[in-house]
Structure formats: C-alpha cells, structure tokens
N, C-alpha and C positions, 0 to 999 in steps of 0.2 A: 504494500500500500504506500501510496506516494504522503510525504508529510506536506500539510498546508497549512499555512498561518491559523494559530487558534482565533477563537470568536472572543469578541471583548466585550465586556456589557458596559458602556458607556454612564460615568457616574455624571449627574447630574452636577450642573453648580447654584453655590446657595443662592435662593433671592435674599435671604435676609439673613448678616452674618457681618461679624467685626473687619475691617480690612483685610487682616493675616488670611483669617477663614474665607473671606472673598477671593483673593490672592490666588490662594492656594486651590482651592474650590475651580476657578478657571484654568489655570493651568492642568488641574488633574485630568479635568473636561477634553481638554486639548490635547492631550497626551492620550486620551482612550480614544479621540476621533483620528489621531496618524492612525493608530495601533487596528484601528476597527476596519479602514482603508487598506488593509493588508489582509484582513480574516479570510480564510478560504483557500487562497490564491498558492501556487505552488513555489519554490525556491525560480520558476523557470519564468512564473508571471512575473514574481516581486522583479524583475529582474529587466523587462520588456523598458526599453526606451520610450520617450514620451515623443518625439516627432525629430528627426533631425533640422539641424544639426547638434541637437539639445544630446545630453548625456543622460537627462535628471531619468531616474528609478523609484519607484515606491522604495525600494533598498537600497538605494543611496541617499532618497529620506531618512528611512531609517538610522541608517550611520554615521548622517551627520548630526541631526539630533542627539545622538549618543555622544557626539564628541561634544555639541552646543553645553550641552546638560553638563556635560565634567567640566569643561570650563568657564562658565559661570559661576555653576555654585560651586562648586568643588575647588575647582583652581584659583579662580579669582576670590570668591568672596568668603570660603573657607581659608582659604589660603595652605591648601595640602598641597606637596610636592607629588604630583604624579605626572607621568605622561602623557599624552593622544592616545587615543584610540585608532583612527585610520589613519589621519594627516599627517602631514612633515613638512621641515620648512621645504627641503627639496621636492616634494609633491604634496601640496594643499590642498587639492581638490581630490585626496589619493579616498575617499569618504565616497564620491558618487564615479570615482574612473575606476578601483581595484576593486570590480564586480565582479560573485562565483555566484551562480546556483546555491553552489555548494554551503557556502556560507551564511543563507539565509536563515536557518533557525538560528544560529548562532547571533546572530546579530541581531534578532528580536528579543533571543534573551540579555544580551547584552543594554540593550537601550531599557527593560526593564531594570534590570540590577541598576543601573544606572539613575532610574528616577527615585529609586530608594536609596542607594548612594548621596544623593543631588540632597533629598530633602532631609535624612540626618545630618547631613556635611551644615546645613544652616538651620536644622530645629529649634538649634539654643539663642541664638541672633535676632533682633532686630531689625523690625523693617528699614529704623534708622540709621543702622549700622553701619559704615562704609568703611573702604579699602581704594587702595591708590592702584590705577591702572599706568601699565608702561608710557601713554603719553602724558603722563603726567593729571590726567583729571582725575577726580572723585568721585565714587558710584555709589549710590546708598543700595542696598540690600532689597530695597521695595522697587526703585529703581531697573535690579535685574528681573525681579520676578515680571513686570510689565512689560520686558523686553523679550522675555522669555514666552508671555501670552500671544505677543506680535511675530514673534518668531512661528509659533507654532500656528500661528492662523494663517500668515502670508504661504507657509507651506502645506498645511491641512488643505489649501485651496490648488497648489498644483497637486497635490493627492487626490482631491474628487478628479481634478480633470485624467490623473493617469489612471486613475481605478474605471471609469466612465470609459475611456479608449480600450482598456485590457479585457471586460467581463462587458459593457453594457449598465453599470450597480452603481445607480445612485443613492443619494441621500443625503439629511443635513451635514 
C-alpha cells in the first residue's frame, strides 16, 4: 500500500481569547490548513510542480515552513544554536529544489516536531519580548508570531492553488 499524507482535523481559532491565545489560536489554524492541503496525496503528488517555470511543491511548502518555524522561534527569538533544516548559504532555496518522493513522510513529520519545537522554544516568553536581529533591528516576540500568520496564509494560498491543479480538492 502506497503511504499518503494523513488527514488533519483543522483546529479552529478563538473568537474570543487574550492576544497570546488569539496568536497562537491562528497560527495553529494555519499550520492545520498547509498540513490538510497535503492529506491524501502520495510522496509522488506532494511533489508535482505548480506550472513552470515555478519550482514551488506542496513539499517544498512543507520544508520551508519547517525551516521558517526553526528560525523564528527557535533560532531567533529562543535564541538556540541549531542548524537549517534544508537551506544553506551555498543553496537557499535547497527547501523547494532538493525534492525526493522519497522524503515526503519524513518531512511532514519533520514540520510537525517542529511546530512543537517552535512553541516550547517561546512558551515561557512574552509577546513583549524581543531579540536583536543581524541587521541590527528589534523584533518583539508578538511581532514574529504575526509574521508567522502572514507567512502561513501568503502560502496556505499557493497550497489551494497546487492542491486544486494536483487532485481537482478545494476548500477554505
């Protein structure tokens, strides 16, 4: 039997809730509609280019997400010494071009472990919190999280349009 993206029951976000829990509540939102955009689909689909000359992949979505989520929260605003995940300075986009099949499950558990990584790495933190970025500006912690929501929507939206071209499966 061929393995295909599990199904994800998309958590709702609060209508009524403190910032943190607003915050937090959309971004989880966001992170179950990449994840749900993937359900089904085989190592062979995640993997279908969106139209040349384009590269983008629901799994090279997924990858770079994975790498967005360690360097934010992790990297930057924990401030944990760890590495990338795909990228390099010598191949940056190495996230949506070192595409396998093969490495599809792997990589959907990866951007999981990852969003649990992401949110102990700042549980104990403040939205107020902030940390110096290499050019020299200021980020506060509430800051990332909203960059983090923007991030995930600008690309939850190339995800309907590749899910839409692969299968026909729309949805919000």
């Amino acid at each position: 039997m061929t393995w295909t993206a599990p199904h994800v029951a998309r958590r709702s976000e609060p209508y009524v809730a403190d910032e943190r829990a607003m915050l937090q509540g959309w971004l989880d939102r966001h992170r179950d509609t990449l994840l749900s955009k993937c359900a089904g689909l085989t190592p062979e689909q995640l993997t279908l280019a969106s139209a040349e000359p384009s590269n983008l992949t629901l799994l090279g979505l997924v990858r770079h997400m994975a790498d967005v989520e360690r360097a934010w929260f992790r990297q930057r605003a924990a401030g944990q010494k760890i590495g990338n995940l795909y990228f390099t300075e010598e191949q940056p986009d190495a996230d949506f071009e070192v595409i396998e099949p093969a490495g599809a499950e792997q990589a959907l558990t990866t951007l999981r472990a990852e969003y649990e990584a992401a949110d102990l790495a700042v549980a104990h933190r403040k939205l107020d919190d902030t940390f110096p970025m290499p050019d020299g500006r200021t980020i506060s912690l509430r800051w990332v999280y909203v960059h983090m929501i923007e991030e995930y929507a600008r690309h939850n939206g190339h995800a309907d349009l590749l899910r839409e071209r692969i299968d026909g499966v729309t949805d919000e």
